[in-house]
C-alpha positions as semicolon CSV with decimal commas, in nm:
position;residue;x (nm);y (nm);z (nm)
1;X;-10,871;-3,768;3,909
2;X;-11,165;-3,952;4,087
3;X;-11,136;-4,266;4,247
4;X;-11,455;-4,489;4,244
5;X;-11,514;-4,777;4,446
6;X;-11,516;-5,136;4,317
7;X;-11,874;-5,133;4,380
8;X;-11,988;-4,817;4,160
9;X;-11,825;-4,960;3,899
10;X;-11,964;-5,332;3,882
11;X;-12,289;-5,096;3,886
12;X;-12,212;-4,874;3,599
13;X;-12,056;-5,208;3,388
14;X;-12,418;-5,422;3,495
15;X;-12,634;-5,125;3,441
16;X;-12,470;-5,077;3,096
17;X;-12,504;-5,469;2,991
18;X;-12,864;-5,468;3,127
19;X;-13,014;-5,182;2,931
20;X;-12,955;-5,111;2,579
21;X;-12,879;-4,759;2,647
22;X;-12,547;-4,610;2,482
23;X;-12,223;-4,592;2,644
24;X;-12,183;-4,251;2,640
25;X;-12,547;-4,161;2,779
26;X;-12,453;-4,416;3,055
27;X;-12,115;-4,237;3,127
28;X;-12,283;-3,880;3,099
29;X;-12,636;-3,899;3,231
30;X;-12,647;-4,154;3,505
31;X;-12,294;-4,209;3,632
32;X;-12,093;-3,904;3,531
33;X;-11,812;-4,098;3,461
34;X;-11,562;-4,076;3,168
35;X;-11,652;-4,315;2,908
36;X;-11,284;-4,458;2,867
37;X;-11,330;-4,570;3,264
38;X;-11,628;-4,726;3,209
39;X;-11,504;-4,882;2,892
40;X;-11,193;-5,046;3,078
41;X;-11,433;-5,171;3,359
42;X;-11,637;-5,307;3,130
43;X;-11,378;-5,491;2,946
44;X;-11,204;-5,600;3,255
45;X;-11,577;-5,753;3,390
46;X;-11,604;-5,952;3,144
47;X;-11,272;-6,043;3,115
48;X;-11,204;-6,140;3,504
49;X;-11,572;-6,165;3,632
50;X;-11,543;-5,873;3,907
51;X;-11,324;-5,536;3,942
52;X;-11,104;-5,583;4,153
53;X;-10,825;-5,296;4,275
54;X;-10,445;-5,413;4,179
55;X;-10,255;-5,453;4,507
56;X;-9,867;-5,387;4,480
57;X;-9,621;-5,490;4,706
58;X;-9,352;-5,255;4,785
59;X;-9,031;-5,341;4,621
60;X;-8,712;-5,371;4,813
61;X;-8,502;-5,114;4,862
62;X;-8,155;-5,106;4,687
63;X;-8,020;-4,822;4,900
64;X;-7,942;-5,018;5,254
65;X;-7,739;-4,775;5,522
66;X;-7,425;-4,892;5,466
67;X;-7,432;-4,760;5,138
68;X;-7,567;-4,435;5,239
69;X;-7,280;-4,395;5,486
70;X;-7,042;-4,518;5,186
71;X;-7,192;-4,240;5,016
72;X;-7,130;-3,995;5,247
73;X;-6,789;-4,094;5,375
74;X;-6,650;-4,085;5,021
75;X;-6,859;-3,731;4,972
76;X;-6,649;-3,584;5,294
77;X;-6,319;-3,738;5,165
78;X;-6,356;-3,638;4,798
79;X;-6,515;-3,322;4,762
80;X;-6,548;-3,288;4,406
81;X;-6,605;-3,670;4,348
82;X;-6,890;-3,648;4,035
83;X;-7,204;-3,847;4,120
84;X;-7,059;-4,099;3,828
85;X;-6,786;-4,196;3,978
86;X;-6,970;-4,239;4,274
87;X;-7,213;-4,450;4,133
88;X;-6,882;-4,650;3,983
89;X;-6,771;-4,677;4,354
90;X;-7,080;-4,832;4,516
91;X;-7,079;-5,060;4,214
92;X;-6,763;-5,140;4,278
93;X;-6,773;-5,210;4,675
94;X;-7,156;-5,339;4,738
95;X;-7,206;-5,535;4,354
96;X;-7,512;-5,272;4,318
97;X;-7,573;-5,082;4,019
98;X;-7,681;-4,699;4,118
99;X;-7,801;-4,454;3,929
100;X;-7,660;-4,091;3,890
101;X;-7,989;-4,001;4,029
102;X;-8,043;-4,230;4,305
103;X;-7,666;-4,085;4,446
104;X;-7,833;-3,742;4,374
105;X;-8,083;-3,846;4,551
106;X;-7,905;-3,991;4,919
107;X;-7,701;-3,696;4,897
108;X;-8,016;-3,475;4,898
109;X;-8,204;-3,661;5,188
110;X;-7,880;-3,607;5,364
111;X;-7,832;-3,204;5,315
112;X;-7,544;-3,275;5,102
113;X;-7,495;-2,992;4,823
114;X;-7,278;-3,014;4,532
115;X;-7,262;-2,689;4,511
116;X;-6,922;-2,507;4,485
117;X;-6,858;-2,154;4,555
118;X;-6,652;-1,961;4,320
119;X;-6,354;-1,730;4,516
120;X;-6,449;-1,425;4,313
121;X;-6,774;-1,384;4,172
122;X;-6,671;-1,101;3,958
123;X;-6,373;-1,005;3,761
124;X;-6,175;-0,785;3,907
125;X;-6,210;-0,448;3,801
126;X;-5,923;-0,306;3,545
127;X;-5,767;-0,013;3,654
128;X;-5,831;0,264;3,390
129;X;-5,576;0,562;3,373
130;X;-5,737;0,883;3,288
131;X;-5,611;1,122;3,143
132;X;-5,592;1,460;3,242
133;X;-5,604;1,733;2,975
C-alpha cells in the first residue's frame, strides 16, 4: 500500500473538481491512484475543507510490572496454572480484566513456555514371544 502526502491528494481532489474529466481517467492517467482513494479524499474535502492525516494517541497500557511479575510468580509456583485461571487471578488481585491472550502474551515476552514434556514419548514396546518350531 502507498502512502501519499496530504498535499498530492488536495491536488488530485482540486484537479478532479476543476476539470470535467472522469474519475477514473483522473485516478488512471494523471495520478495513478486507485479510484476508491481518490473517492474518499474527495468526499472528505468537501466534507472537512482540507485532508488532513488522523493522529492517534497511544492508549494506556493495562499490563503495568507488577502484574507482569504477578504473572510470573504465580507461573513459577503453579506450573500447570491454565492461562484462564490466570487471567481470573489478576482479575481478582489488580481489578483488571485480562485476556487469555494478553497472559499468553507476558508469558511470551518473558520466555515462558507452556509447554510440557511427556515422560515417554512412545509406548513401550510389548514383548512378543516367538515361537520356535
Amino acid at each position: 500500500m502507498k502512502q501519499h502526502s496530504d498535499d498530492y491528494k488536495v491536488t488530485a481532489v482540486k484537479y478532479y473538481l476543476e476539470n470535467n474529466k472522469p474519475m477514473r481517467y483522473v485516478c488512471k492517467k494523471i495520478f495513478k491512484c486507485k479510484y476508491q482513494s481518490l473517492s474518499k479524499w474527495k468526499i472528505r474535502f468537501q466534507r472537512e475543507g482540507k485532508i488532513v492525516r488522523k493522529s492517534r494517541n497511544n492508549k494506556d497500557l493495562k499490563i503495568t510490572p507488577e502484574i507482569m511479575s504477578f504473572v510470573k510468580q504465580n507461573v513459577r509456583i503453579q506450573p500447570t496454572i491454565t492461562l484462564w485461571e490466570l487471567s481470573k487471578l489478576v482479575d481478582k488481585h489488580f481489578n483488571i480484566k485480562l485476556s487469555d491472550h494478553t497472559i499468553y502474551n507476558i508469558l511470551h515476552q518473558n520466555k515462558i513456555t507452556r509447554k510440557r514434556l511427556k515422560n515417554k514419548y512412545y509406548p513401550e514396546k510389548k514383548k512378543v514371544k516367538r515361537r520356535m518350531i
